[in-house]
C-alpha positions as CSV (number, residue, x, y, z in Angstrom):
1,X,16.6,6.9,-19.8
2,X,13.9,8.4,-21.9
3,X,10.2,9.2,-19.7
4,X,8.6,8.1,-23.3
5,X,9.0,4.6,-25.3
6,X,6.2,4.8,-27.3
7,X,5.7,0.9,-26.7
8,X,2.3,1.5,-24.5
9,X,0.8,3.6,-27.5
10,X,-1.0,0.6,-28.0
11,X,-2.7,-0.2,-24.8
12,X,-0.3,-2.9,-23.1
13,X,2.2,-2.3,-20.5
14,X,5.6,-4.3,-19.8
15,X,6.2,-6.1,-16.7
16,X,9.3,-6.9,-14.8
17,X,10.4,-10.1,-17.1
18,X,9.0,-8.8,-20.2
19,X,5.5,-10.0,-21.0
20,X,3.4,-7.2,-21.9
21,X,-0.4,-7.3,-20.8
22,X,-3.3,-5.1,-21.6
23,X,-3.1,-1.6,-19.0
24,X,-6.2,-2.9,-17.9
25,X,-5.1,-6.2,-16.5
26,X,-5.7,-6.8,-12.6
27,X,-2.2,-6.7,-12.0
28,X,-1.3,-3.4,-13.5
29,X,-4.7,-2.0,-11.5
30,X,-3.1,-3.6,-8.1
31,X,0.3,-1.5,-8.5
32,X,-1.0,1.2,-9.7
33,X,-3.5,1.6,-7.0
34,X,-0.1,0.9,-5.2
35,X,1.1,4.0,-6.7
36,X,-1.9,6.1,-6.7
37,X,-1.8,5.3,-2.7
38,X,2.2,6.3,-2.6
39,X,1.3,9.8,-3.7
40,X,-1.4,10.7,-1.4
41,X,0.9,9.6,1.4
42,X,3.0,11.8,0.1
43,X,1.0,14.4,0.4
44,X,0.1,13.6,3.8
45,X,3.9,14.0,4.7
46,X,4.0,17.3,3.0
47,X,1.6,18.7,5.3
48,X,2.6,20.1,9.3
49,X,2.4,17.3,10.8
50,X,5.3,16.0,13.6
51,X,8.4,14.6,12.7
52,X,7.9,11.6,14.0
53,X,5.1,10.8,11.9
54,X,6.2,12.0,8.4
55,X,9.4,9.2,9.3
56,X,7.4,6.8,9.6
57,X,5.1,7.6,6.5
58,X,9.0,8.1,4.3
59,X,9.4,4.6,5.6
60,X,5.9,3.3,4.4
61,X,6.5,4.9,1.1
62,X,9.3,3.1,0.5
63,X,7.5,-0.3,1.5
64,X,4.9,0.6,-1.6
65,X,7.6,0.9,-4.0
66,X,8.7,-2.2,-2.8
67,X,5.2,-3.8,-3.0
68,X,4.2,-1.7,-6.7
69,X,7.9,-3.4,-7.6
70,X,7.2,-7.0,-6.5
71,X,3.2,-6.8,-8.0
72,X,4.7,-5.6,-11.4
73,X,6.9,-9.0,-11.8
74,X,5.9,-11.7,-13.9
75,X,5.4,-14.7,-11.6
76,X,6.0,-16.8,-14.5
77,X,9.4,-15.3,-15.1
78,X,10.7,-14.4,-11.2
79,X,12.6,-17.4,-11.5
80,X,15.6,-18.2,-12.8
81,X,16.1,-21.9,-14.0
82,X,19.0,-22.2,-11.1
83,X,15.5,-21.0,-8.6
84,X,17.0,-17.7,-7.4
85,X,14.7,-15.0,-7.9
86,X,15.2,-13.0,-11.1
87,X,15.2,-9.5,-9.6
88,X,17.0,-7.8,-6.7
89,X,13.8,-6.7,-4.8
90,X,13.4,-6.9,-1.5
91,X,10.4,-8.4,0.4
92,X,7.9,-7.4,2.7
93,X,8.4,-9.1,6.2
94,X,6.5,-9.4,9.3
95,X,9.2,-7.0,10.7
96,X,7.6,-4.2,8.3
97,X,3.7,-5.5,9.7
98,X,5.2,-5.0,13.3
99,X,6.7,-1.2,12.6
100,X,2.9,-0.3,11.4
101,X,1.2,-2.2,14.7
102,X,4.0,-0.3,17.0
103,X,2.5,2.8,15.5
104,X,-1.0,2.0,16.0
105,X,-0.6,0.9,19.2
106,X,1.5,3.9,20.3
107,X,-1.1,6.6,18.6
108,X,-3.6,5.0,20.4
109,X,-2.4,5.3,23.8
110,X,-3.4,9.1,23.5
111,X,-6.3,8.9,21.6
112,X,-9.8,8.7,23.6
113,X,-11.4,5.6,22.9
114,X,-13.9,5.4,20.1
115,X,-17.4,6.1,20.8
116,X,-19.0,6.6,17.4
117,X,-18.1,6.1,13.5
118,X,-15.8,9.0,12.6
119,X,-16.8,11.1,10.0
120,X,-13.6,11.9,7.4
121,X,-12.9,15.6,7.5
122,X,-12.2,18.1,10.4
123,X,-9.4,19.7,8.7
124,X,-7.6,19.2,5.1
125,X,-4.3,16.9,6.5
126,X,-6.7,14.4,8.4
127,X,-9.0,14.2,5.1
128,X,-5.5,13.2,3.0
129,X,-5.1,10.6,5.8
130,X,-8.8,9.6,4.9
131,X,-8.5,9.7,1.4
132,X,-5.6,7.3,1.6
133,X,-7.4,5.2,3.9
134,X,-10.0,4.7,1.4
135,X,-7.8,4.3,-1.6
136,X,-5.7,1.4,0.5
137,X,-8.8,-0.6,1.1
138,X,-9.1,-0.3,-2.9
139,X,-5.8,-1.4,-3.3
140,X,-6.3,-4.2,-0.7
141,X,-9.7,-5.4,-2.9
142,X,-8.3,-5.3,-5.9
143,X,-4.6,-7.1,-4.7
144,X,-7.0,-10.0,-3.4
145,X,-8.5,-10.4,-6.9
146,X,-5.4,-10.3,-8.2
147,X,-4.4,-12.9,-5.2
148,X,-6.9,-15.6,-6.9
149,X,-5.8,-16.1,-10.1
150,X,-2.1,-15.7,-9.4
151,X,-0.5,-15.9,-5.8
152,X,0.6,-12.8,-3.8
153,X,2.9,-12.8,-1.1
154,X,0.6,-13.2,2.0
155,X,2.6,-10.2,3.7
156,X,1.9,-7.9,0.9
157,X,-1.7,-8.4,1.4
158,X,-1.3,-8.5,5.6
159,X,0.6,-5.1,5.0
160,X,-1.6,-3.6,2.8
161,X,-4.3,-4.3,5.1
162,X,-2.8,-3.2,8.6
163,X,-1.4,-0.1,6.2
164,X,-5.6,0.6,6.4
165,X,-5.3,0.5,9.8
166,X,-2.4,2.4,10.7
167,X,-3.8,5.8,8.6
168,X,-7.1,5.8,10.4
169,X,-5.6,6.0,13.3
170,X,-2.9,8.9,11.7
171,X,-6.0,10.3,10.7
172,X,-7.2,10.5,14.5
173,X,-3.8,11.3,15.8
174,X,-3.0,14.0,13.2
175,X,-6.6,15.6,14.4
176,X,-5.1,15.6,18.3
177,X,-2.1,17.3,17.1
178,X,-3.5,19.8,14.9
179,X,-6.3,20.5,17.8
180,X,-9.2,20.0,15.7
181,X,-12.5,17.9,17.0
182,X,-13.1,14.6,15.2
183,X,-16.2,14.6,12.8
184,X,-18.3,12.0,14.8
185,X,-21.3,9.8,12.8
186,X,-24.3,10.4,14.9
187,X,-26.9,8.8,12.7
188,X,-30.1,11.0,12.8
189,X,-33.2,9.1,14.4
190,X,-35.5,11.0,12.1
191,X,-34.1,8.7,9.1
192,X,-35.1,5.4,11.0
């Protein structure tokens, strides 16, 4: 398999099913968002953080391919004429929702509860978990435009958005394990 085909030279991209679209087009944005969001995770699990946790984000990386696979499909040609789907990828299901609320919810048993906004930053890992935060809520927006004009699976976008969730509260943990203080948003009453 060659890493160049030339056949994007000219601006367009191929999706699963063959139609080719312009490497601007909303879909080819969502996944690669998808993508862009795959690779800061990991990042994140390239960093010292515990085991635990850089199993669970191997297991959320694989969940993005699956998503980046499933957004890069042609709806129009994910069917066969028999019905059956086209391609041998598998879905997201509200199992894969539950493994990220499980996570939350057991992060947050030792986190203090939240007082104030929390600034991003405190040390580099907990940033990366940031960063990704921020670039999932991008990939969330722009998987919801794509959502208008051409359905998405409702547990791509439930995933992507509990995903969100999930590294804000990595980010948080990640700054209990490392033993750094979380950057807290104390707006300054001289700018009222």
């Amino acid at each position: 398999m060659k890493i160049y085909t030339k056949t994007g030279d000219d601006g367009t991209t191929g999706l699963f099913g063959g139609t080719r679209v312009p490497k601007h087009h909303i879909r080819i944005e969502s996944y690669g968002t998808i993508d862009e969001l795959n690779s800061w995770i990991g990042l994140i699990k390239d960093q010292k953080i515990d085991p635990f946790s850089e199993k669970v984000l191997e297991t959320i990386q694989d969940k993005l391919f699956t998503i980046g696979a499933l957004l890069a499909v042609d709806p129009k040609k994910e069917k066969l004429k028999n019905g059956k789907d086209r391609l041998n990828i598998p879905k997201i299901d509200p199992s894969d929702l539950e493994l990220l609320e499980k996570e939350i919810d057991r992060m947050e048993q030792n986190l203090a509860p939240m007082t104030n906004f929390i600034l991003p930053g405190g040390h580099p890992t907990v940033s990366y978990c940031h960063i990704s935060r921020t670039i999932c809520r991008r990939a969330e927006r722009l998987v919801s435009q794509l959502n208008q004009s051409s359905s998405v699976d409702p547990n791509i976008l439930a995933y992507i958005n509990r995903l969100s969730d999930y590294l804000f509260v990595l980010a948080r943990n990640l700054s209990q394990f490392l033993k750094v203080e979380e950057v807290k948003w104390i707006p300054n009453k001289n700018d009222r």
